[in-house]
NUZA-111999 format. One record per residue (C-alpha): residue number from 1; x, y, z; residue in three letters. Coordinates in steps of 0.02 Angstrom, whole numbers. Example, Ala and Ser with C-alpha at 12.3 -4.5 7.8 and 13.67 -1.06 7.14 Angstrom:
     i       c1       c2       c3    aa
     1      615     -225      390   ALA
     2      684      -53      357   SER
//
This chain:
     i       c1       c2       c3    aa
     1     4244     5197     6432   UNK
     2     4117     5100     6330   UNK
     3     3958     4989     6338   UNK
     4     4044     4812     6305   UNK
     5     3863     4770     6208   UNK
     6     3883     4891     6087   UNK
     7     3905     4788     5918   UNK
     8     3975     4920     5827   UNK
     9     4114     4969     5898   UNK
    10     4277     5015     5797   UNK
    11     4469     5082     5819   UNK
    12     4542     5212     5689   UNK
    13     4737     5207     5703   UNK
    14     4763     5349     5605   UNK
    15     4881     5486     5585   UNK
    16     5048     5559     5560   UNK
    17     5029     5672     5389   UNK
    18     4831     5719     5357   UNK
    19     4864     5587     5182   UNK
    20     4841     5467     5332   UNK
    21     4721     5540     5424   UNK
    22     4584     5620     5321   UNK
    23     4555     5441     5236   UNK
    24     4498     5377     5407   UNK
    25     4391     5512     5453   UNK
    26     4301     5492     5290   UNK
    27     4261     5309     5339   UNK
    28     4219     5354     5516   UNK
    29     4089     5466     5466   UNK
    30     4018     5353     5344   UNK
    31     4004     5209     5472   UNK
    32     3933     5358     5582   UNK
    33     3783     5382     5419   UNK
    34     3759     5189     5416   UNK
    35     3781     5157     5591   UNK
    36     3724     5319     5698   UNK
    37     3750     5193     5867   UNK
    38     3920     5155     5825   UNK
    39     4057     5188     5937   UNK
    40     4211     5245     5895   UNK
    41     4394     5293     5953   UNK
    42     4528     5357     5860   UNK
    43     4719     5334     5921   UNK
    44     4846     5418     5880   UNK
    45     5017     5548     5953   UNK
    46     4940     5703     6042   UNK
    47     5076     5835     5951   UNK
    48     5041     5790     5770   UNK
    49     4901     5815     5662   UNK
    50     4768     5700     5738   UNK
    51     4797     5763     5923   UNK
    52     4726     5935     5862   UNK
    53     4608     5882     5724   UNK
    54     4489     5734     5813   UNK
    55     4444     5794     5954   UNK
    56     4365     5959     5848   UNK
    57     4278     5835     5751   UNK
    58     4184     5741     5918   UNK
    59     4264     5578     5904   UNK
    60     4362     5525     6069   UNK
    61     4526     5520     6048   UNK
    62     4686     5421     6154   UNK
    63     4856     5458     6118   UNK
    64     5018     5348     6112   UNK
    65     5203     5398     6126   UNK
    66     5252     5350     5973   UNK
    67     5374     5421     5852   UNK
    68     5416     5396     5685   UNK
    69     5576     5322     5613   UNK
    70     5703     5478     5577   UNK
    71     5790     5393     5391   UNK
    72     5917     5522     5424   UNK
    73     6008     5491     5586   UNK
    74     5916     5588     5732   UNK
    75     5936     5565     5902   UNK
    76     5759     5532     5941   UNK
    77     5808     5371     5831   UNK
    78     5898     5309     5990   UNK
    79     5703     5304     6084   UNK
    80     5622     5230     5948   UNK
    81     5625     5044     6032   UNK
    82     5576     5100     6218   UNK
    83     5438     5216     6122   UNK
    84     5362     5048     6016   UNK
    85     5383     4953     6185   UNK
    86     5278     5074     6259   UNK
    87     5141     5099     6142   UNK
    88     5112     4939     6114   UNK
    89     5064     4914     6300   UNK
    90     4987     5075     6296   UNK
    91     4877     5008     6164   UNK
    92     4841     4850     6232   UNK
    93     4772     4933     6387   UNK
    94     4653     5068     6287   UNK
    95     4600     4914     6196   UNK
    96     4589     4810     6354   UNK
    97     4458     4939     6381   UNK
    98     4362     4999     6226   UNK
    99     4333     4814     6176   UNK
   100     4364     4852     5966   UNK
   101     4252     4722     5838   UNK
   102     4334     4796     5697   UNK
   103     4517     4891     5700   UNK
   104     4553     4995     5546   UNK
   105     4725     5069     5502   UNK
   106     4792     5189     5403   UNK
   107     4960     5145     5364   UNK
   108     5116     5259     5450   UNK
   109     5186     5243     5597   UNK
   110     5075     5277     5710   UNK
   111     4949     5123     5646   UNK
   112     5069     5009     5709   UNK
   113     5069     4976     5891   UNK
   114     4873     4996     5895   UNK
   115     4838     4861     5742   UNK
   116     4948     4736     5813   UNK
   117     4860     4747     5992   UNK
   118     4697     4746     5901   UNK
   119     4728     4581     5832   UNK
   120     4815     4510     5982   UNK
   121     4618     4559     6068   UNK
   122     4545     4453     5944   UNK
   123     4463     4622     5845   UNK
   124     4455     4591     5649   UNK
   125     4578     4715     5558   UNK
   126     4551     4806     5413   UNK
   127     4719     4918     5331   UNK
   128     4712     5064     5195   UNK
   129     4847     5101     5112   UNK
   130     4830     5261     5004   UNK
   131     4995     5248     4895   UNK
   132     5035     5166     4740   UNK
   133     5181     5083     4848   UNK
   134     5132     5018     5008   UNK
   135     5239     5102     5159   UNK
   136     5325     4983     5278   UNK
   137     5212     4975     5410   UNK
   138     5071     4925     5280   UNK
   139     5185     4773     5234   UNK
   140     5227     4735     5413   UNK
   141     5048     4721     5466   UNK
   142     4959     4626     5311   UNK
   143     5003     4470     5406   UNK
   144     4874     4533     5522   UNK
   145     4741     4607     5414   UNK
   146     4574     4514     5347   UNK
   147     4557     4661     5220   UNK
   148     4676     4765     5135   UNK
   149     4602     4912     5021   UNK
   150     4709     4980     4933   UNK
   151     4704     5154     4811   UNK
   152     4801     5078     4681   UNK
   153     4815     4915     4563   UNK
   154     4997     4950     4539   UNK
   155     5023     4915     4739   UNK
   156     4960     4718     4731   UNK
   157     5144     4658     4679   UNK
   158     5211     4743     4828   UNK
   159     5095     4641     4942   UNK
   160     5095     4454     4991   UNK
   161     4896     4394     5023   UNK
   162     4831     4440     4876   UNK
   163     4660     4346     4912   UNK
   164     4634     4487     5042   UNK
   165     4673     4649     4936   UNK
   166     4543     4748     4870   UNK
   167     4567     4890     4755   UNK
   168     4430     4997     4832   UNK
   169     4520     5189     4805   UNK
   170     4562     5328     4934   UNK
   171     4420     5367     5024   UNK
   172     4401     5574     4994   UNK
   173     4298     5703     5086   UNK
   174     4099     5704     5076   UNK
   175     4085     5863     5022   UNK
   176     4205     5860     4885   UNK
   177     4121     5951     4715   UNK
   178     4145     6089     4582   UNK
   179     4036     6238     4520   UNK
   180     3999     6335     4384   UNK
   181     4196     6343     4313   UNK
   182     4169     6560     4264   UNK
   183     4075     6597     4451   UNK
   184     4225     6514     4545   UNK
   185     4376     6606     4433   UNK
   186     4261     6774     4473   UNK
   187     4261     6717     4655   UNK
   188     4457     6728     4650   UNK
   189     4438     6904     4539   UNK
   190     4505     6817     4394   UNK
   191     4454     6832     4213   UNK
   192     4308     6706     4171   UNK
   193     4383     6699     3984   UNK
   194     4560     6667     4024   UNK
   195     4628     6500     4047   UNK
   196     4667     6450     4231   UNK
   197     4822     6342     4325   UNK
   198     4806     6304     4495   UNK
   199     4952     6279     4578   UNK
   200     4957     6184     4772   UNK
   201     5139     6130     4874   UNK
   202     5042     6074     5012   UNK
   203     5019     6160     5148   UNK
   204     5187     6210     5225   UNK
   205     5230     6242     5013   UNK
   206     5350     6162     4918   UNK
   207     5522     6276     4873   UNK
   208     5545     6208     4721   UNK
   209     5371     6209     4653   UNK
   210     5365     6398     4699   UNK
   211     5551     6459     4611   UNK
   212     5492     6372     4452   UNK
   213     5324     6451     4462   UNK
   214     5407     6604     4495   UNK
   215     5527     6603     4351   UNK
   216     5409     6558     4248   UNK
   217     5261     6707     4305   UNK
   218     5291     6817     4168   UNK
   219     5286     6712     4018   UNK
   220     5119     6642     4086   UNK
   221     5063     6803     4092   UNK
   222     5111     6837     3932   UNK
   223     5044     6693     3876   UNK
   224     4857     6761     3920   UNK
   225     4842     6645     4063   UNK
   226     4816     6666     4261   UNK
   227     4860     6587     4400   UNK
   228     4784     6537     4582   UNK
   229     4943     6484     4687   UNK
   230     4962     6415     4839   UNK
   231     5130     6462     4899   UNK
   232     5128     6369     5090   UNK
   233     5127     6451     5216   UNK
   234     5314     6425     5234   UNK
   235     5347     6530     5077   UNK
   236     5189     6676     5090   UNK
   237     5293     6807     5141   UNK
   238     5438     6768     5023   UNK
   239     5292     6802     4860   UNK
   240     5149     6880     4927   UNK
   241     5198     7045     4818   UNK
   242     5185     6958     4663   UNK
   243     5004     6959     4680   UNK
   244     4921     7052     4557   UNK
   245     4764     7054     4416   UNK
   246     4792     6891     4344   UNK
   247     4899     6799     4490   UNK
   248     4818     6772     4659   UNK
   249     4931     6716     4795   UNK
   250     4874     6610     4958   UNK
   251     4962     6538     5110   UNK
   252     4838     6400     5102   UNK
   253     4669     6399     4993   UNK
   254     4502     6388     5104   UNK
   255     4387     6334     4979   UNK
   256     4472     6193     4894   UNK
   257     4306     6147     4789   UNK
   258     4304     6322     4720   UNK
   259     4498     6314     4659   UNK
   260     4451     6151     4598   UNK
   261     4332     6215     4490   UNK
   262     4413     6378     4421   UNK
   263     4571     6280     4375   UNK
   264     4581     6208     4210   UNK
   265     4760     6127     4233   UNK
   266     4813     6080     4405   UNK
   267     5028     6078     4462   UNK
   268     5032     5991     4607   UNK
   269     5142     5866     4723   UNK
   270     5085     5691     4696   UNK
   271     5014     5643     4868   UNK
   272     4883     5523     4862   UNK
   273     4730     5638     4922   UNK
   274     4767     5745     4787   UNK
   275     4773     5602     4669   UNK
   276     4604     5529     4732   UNK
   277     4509     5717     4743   UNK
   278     4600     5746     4546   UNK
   279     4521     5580     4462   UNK
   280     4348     5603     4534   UNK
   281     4360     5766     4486   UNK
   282     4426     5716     4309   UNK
   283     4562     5893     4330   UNK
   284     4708     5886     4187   UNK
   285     4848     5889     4308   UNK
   286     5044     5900     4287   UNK
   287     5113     5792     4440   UNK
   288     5274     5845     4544   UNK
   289     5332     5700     4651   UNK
   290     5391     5754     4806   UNK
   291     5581     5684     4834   UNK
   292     5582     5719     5043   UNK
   293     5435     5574     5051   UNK
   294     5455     5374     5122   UNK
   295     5481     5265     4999   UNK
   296     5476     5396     4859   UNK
   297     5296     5349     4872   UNK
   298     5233     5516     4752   UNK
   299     5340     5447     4630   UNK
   300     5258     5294     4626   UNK
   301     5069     5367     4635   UNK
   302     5111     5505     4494   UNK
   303     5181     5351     4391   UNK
   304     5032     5265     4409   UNK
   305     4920     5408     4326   UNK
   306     5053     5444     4179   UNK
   307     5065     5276     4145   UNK
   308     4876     5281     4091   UNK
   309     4903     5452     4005   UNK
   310     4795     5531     4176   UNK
   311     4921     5646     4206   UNK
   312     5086     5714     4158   UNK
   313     5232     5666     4285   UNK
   314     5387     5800     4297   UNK
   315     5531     5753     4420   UNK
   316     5564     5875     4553   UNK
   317     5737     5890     4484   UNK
   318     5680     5934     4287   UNK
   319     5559     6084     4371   UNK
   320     5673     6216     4296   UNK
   321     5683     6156     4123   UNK
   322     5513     6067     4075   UNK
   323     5389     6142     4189   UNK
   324     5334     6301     4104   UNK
   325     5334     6233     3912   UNK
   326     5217     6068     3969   UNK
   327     5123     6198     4045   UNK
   328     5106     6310     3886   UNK
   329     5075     6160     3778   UNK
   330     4964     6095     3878   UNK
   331     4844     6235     3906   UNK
   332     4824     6263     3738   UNK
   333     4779     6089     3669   UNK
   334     4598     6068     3705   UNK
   335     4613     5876     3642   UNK
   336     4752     5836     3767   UNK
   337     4684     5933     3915   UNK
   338     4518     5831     3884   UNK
   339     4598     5664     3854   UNK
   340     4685     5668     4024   UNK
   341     4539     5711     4100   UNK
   342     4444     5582     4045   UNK
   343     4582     5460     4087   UNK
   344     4605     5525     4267   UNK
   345     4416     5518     4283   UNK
   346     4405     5332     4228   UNK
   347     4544     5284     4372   UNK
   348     4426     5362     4510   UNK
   349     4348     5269     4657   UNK
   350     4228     5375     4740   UNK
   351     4123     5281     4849   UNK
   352     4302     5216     4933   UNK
   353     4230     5260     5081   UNK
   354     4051     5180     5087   UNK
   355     4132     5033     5041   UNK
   356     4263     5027     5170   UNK
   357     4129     5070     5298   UNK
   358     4001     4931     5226   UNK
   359     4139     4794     5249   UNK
   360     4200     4873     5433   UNK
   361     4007     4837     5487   UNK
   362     4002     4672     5393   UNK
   363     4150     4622     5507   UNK
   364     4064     4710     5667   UNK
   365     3924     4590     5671   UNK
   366     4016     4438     5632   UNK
   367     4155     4473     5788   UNK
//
């Protein structure tokens, strides 16, 4: 499976949800730039996100059984200890094989098994953890880790070995950029003179984003402003007839850098790609935690930007009542719509990923 010379070889135990995923990528294909020789493996579960993603990419790929941890009762819960038996000795033997120097891991479930045989094989380890609070499998495996980047300051007093954190950001994708702010609204047949929200659920949407949004559609309009809004593609159906001159409706936006650039106030959940895309993009954003998340972990992140005036935080649960008069008087104050943008852009990391590649090489040749 792989030339046991090669110095630079390295693990990726990424993936779950594409916040833990995408991260990884990024830092493969920067140690890919540095290191064109490198070899690497990603591992992962074949029927989520990963099993379908890597391989399209060209990096080789194993899969584990693992599952995640149901919080409400499930009856998949009742596997969950024969499934971590088994990965872990599935990992041992890909590892047994592919000969890892460096093991990096994304945090979720599915870094678990995979870090912990790493270590056992003698590779050095290397987490990321993405969210303002660290998830549990983050604070199960520091005890392992040399290096632990994290996105946020705020997460250090969640985590023991502080002598091995690093606040290095959320390593984003390379191509991330905007454009000329009146081509990209015309791109999306919007007015170039009228004020622009972006709105984004995710991709599978977000029910309560979308009935605020929609309550609140014709006082926006009214209000001389348009909309881009990316219902999910849970919820298309449900408002795909609302779309008209000044509100353009999307199961899922293609051309993220070209929303990015049209929109001059984002509403968005609080996950922590969008958080790490939003500050190096310095966007005035209004932040919707998500409450169906681990560890209310959006709460957290979104908390971490208001609390530096880099974004404005609105419970899920307030939607209904606060969401369209922040968004009315914040459009129209210039000062404040700069201010948090400025803010947001001072919290950004953006060479997350060089760095986390840099120090996975330093590592390689040291093994």
């Amino acid at each position: 499976m792989s030339n046991s010379n090669t110095t630079y070889r390295f693990l990726f135990a990424a993936g779950g949800t594409g916040g833990h995923l995408y991260p990884a990528v990024a830092v493969a294909d920067e140690i890919k730039k540095l290191k064109p020789e490198s070899e690497i493996l990603f591992v992962g579960t074949k029927d989520r996100i990963e099993g379908r993603v890597i391989p399209k990419l060209g990096y080789k790929f194993k899969s584990i059984w693992i599952k995640g941890f149901a919080r409400k009762f499930n009856l998949s819960n009742i596997l969950f200890p024969l499934r971590l038996v088994v990965s872990m000795l599935q990992s041992l033997l890909i590892l047994m094989k592919f000969k890892p120097k460096v093991a990096i891991g994304t945090g979720g479930y599915v870094a678990g098994p995979s870090i912990w045989a790493a270590s056992v094989m003698g590779a050095k380890i290397i987490l990321m953890e993405s969210n303002s609070y660290p998830g549990i499998t983050t604070r199960l495996l520091e005890r392992y880790a040399d290096e632990v980047h994290l996105s946020f300051d705020a997460s250090k007093k969640y985590l023991r070995r502080h002598n091995i954190l690093k606040v290095t950001g959320n390593p984003i994708r390379e191509n991330l950029g905007t454009t000329d702010k009146a081509e990209a609204k015309k791109y999306f047949g919007l007015d170039e003179n009228k004020k622009t929200i972006l709105v984004l659920g995710g991709s599978l949407g977000a029910s309560s984003i979308n009935n605020a949004v929609e309550k609140s559609l014709n006082t926006i309009i009214e209000n001389n402003l348009q909309l881009i809004w990316q219902t999910g593609k849970n919820y298309y159906e449900r408002y795909k007839n609302l779309n008209f001159a000044a509100v353009k409706i999307f199961d899922f936006v293609e051309d993220m850098n070209k929303a990015y650039s049209a929109c001059d106030l984002l509403v968005a959940r609080a996950g922590a790609t969008t958080i790490a895309e939003l500050t190096v993009l310095g966007l005035p954003a209004i932040l919707i935690p998500s409450p169906n998340v681990a560890e209310n972990h959006q709460y957290h992140n979104a908390k971490a930007l208001a609390d530096n005036n880099a974004a404005v935080l609105i419970k899920d649960d307030e939607l209904n009542s606060k969401l369209l008069e922040t968004i009315l008087s914040l459009i129209n104050d210039s000062n404040k719509l700069r201010e948090i943008s400025v803010n947001a852009k001072s919290l950004a990391k953006p060479d997350a990923a060089k760095q986390i590649a840099l120090s996975a090489i330093k590592y390689a040749q040291t093994v």
